[in-house]
Legacy VTK file of the C-alpha trace (Angstrom):
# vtk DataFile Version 3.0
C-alpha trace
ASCII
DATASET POLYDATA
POINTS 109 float
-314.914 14.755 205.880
-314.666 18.273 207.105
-317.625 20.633 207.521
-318.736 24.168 208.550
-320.080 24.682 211.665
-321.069 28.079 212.753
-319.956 29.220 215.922
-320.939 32.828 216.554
-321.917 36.142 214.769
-318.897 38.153 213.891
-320.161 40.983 216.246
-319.733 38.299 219.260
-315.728 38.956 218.450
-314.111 42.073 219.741
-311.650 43.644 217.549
-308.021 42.065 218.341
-309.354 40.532 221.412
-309.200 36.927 222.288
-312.815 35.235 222.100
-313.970 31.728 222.670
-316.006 29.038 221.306
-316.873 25.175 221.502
-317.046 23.842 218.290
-317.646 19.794 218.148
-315.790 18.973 221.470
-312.720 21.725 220.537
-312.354 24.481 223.077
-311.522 26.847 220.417
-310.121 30.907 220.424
-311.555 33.282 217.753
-309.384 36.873 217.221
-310.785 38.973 214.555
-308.218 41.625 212.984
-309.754 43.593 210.136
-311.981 41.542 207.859
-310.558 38.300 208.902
-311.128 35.868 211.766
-308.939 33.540 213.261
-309.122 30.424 215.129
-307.034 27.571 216.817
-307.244 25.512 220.017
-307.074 27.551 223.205
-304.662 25.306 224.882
-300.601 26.044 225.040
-298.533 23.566 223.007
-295.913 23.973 225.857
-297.601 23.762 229.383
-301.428 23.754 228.282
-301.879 27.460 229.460
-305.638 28.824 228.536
-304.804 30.978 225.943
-307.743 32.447 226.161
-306.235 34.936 228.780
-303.328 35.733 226.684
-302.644 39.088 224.526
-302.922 39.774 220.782
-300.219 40.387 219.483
-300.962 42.055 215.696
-298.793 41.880 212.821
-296.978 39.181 214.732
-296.156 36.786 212.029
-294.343 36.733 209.115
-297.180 37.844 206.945
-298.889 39.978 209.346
-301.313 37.763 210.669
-301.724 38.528 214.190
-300.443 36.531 217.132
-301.663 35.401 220.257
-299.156 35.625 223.546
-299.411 33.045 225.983
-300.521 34.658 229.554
-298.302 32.018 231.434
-294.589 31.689 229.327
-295.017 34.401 226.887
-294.986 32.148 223.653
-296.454 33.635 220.353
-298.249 31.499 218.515
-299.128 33.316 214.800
-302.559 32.300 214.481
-302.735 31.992 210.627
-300.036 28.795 210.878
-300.308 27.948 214.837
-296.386 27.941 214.670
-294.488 29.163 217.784
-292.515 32.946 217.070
-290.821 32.100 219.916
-289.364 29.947 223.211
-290.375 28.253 225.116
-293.118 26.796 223.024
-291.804 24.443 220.154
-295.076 22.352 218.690
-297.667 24.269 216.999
-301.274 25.098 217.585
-303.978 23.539 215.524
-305.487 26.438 213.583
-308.764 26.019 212.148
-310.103 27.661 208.518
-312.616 30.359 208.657
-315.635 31.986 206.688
-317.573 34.970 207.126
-321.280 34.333 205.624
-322.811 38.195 206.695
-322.314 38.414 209.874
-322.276 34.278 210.823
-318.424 33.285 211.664
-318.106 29.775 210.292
-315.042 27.019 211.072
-314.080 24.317 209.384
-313.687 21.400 211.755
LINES 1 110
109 0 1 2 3 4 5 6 7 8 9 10 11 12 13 14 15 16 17 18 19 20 21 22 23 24 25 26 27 28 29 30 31 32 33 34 35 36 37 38 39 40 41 42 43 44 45 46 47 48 49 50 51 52 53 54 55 56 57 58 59 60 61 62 63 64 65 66 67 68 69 70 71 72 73 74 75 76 77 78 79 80 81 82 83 84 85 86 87 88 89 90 91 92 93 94 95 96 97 98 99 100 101 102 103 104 105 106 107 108
């Protein structure tokens, strides 16, 4: 059964900059864009890069979610889906759902 754990306070996330959190044993990344925050493991489907040092990449998916870029092959995983934009990454990242409850970021884990 999934639950809600809250992580941080949404003022602990930088505008479209890559933030971290441990949420029930997942290393997880947070990037807020807008009203919305974002979050997925922090470890590369392709060479298990921290992608917490990697770039934000907005509007990088289909729908305009943003995108993180891997620091160490340049992969861009949309963060919305965890899907791969492109090579050399091919498996996905496991994205996580999020709430905003005032200023507490919750995920779903």
């Amino acid at each position: 059964m999934a639950t809600w754990v809250k992580v941080c306070s949404i003022g602990d996330i930088p505008e479209g900059e890559v933030s971290t959190a441990e949420c029930n044993g997942a290393e997880l990344m947070l990037v807020r864009a807008g009203d919305a925050v974002y979050a997925a493991d922090k470890t590369c489907t392709h060479a298990e890069a921290d992608l917490s040092g990697g770039f934000v990449a907005p509007g990088a998916g289909p729908d305009g979610a943003p995108g993180v870029r891997c620091p160490l092959h340049l992969s861009v995983f949309e963060l919305k889906s965890g899907i791969p934009l492109n090579p050399p990454a091919e498996a996905p990242l496991r994205t996580y759902r999020t709430r905003i409850d005032g200023d507490a970021v919750y995920v779903e884990v």
